[in-house]
matplotlib code that plots the C-alpha trace (Angstrom):
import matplotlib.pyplot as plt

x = [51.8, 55.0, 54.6, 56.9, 55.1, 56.6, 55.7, 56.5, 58.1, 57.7, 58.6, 62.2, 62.6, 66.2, 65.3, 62.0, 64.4, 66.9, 63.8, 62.2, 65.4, 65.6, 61.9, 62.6, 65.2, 63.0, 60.4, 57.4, 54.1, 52.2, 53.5, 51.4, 52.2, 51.5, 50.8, 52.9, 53.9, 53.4, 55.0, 58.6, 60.7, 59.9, 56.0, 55.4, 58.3, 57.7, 54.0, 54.9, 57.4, 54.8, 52.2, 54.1, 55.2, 54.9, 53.8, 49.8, 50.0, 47.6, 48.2, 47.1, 46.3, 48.5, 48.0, 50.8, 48.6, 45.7, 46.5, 48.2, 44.8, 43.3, 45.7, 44.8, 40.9, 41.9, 41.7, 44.9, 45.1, 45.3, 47.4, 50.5, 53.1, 53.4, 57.1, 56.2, 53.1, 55.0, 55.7, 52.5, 51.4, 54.0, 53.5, 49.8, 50.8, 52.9, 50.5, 48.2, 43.9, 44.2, 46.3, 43.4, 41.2, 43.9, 44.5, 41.0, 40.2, 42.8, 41.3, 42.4, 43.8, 43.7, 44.0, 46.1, 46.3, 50.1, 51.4, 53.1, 51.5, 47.7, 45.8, 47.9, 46.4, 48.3, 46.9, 49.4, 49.6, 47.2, 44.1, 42.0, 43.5, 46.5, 48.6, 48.7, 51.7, 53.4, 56.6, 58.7, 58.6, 55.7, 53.7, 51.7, 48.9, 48.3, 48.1, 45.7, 42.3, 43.9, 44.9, 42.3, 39.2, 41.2, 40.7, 43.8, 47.6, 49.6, 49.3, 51.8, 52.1, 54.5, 54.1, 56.8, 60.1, 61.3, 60.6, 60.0, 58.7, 56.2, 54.0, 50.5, 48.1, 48.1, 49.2, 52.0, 52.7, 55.6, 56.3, 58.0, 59.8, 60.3, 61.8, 62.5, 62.6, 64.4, 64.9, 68.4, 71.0, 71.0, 68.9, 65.8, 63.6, 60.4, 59.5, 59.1, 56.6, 55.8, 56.5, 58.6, 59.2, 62.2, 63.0, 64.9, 67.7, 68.2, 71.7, 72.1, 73.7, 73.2, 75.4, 73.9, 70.5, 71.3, 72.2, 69.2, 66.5, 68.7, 68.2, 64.4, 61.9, 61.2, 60.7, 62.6, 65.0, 68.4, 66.9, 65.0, 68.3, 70.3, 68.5, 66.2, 69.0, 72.8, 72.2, 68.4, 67.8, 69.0, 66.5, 67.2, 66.6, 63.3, 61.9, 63.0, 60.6, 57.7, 57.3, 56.0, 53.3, 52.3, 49.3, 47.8]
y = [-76.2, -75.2, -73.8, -73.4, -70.2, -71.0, -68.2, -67.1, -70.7, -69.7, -73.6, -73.0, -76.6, -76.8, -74.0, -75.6, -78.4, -77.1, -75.2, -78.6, -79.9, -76.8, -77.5, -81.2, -80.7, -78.0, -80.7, -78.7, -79.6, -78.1, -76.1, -73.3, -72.2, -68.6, -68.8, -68.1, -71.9, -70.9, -70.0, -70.7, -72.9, -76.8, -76.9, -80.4, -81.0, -78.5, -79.2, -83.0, -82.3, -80.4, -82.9, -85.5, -84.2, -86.2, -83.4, -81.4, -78.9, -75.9, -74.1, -70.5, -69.2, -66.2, -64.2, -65.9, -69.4, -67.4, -66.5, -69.5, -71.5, -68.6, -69.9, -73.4, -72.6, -70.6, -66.5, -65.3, -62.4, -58.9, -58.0, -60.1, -58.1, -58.9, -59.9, -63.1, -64.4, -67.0, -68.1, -68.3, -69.9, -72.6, -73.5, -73.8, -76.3, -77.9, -78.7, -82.0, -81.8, -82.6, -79.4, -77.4, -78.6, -78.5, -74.1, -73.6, -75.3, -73.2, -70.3, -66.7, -67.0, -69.4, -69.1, -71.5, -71.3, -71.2, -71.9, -68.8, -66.4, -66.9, -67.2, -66.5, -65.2, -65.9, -64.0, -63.6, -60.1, -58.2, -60.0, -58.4, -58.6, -60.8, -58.1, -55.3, -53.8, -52.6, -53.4, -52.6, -48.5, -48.1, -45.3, -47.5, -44.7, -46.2, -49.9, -49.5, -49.7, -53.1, -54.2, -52.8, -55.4, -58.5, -59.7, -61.8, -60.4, -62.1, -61.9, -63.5, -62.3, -62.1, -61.3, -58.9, -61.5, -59.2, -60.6, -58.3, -58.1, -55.1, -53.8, -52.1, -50.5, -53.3, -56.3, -57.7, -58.4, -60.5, -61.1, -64.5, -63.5, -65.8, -69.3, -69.0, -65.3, -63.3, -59.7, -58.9, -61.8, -64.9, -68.1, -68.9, -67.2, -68.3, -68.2, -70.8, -69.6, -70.9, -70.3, -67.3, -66.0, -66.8, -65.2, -68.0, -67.8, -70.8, -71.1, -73.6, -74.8, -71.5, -72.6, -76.0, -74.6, -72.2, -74.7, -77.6, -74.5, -73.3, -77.2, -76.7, -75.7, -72.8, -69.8, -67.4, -70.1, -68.7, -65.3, -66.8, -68.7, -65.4, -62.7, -64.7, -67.4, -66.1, -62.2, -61.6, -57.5, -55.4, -54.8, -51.2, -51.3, -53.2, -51.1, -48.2, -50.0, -50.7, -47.2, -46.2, -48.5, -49.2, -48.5, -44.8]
z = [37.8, 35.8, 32.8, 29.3, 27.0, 23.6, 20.7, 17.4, 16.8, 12.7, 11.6, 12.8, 13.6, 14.8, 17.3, 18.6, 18.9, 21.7, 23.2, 23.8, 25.5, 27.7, 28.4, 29.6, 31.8, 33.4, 34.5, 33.3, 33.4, 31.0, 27.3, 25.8, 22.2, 21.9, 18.0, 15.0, 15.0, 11.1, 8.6, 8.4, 6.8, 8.1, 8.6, 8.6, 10.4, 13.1, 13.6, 14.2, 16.4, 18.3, 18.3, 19.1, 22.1, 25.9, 27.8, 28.2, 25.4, 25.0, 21.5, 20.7, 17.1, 16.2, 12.6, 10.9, 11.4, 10.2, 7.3, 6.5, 7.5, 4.9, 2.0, 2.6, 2.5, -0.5, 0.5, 0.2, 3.1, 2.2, 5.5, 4.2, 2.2, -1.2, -0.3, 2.1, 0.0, -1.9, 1.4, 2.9, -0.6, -0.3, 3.3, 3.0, 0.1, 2.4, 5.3, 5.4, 5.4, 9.2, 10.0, 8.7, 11.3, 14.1, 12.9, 12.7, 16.3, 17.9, 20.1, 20.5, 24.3, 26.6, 30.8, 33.3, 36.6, 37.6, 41.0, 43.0, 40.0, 40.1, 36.9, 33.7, 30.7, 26.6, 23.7, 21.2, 20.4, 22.7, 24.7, 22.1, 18.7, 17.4, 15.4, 17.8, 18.3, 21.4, 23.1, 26.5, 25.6, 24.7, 26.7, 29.9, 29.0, 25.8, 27.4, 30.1, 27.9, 26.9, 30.2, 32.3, 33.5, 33.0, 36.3, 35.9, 37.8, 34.5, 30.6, 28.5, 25.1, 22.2, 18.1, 18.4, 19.2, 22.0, 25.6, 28.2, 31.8, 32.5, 34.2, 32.9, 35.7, 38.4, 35.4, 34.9, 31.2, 30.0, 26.6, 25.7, 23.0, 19.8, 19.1, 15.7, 14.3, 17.7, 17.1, 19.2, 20.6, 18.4, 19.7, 20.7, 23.3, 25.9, 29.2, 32.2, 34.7, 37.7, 40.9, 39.5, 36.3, 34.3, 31.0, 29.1, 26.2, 24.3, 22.3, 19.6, 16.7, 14.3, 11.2, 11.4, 11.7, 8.7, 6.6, 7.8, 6.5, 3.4, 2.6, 2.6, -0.9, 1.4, -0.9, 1.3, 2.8, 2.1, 3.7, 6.5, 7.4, 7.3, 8.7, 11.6, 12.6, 12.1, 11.9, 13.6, 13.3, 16.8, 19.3, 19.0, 15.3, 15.9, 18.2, 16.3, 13.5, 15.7, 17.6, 14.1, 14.2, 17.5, 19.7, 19.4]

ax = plt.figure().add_subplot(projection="3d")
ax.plot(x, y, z, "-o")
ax.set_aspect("equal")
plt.show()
């Protein structure tokens, strides 16, 4: 069993695009999406994409789907800054009755068994909560009451667009990064697992991307386009912003 871990996708269609490519050429046989497929720029266009695709798919709910499956059963979430609720708003609009169903059937983690790694487990953020925060620096101490009594030697997570490759107590914990929204290098970001571990870059097309999603009704388009496709923040900046809120 090979396996692609695609996360924090965030309806950057042109990205998902050349990650797909990547992905066939690889000859895998299974994708999981780790969640945050929403929101972002191309709904429709993304989730079709995804659904439509030839290969055994296993999809993960991350908070940015709930709260855009909230919107479209009318709650609008608290936990969203007021500056990115027009864009929930407006993708929730977007979506069809039959993606309501297909975010609300969507569990919290999923487990595959991956040949040359054992049993892999995907949560999105942490295997016990989908916004919680941590990254490659933060202290192991803090981690183990997460990690402990998992009873499996791999979790793959993400949320935070910044892959790494760690390990907590006796797991080892790999984040895939993000497709759409990287924080560092430019491109798109996931991992292929199985019999090893490879932490893949995906370039593409970023000026034609740009201007595909400043083309969208997207609320935040024209920032979307220029601050998460042709200048994502630095790493060092982001993890700057995350030690301040991430697991006590």
């Amino acid at each position: 069993m090979r396996v692609a871990a695609i996360y924090d996708i965030h309806a950057n269609l042109p990205a998902l695009e050349a990650v797909l490519q990547d992905i066939r050429q690889a000859g895998v046989d299974q994708v999981v999406v780790g969640g945050d497929v929403l929101p972002g720029p191309m709904p429709n266009e993304t989730m079709a994409c995804l659904l439509n695709l030839d290969v055994p798919m296993q999809f993960i709910q991350g908070n940015g789907d709930r709260v855009v499956l909230a919107q479209m059963r009318g709650t609008e979430s608290s936990e969203v800054p007021e500056q990115f609720r027009e864009g929930v708003r407006w993708v929730a609009g977007q979506l069809h009755p039959e993606h309501e169903r297909l975010l609300a059937g969507w569990p919290k983690t999923c487990r595959v068994e991956i040949r040359g790694l054992g049993e892999a487990l995907f949560c999105h953020a942490t295997p016990r909560n989908d916004t919680e925060m941590f990254t490659r620096l933060t202290r192991e101490d803090r981690l183990l009451p997460v990690f402990e009594g998992l009873n499996v030697p791999v979790v793959v997570c993400g949320h935070t667009h910044m892959q790494f490759d760690r390990m907590i107590g006796r797991t080892r914990v790999l984040n895939a990064g993000s497709v759409g929204m990287p924080y560092g290098e430019p491109g798109a970001y996931w991992l292929l697992l199985g019999p090893d571990i490879q932490l893949r870059h995906t370039p593409y097309d970023l000026a034609k991307a740009a201007g595909r999603i400043r083309d969208t009704k997207y609320p935040q388009a024209h920032q979307f386009a220029a601050g998460n496709v042709l200048r994502p923040p630095s790493e060092e900046k982001s993890l700057e912003a995350f030690s301040r809120v991430e697991l006590k």
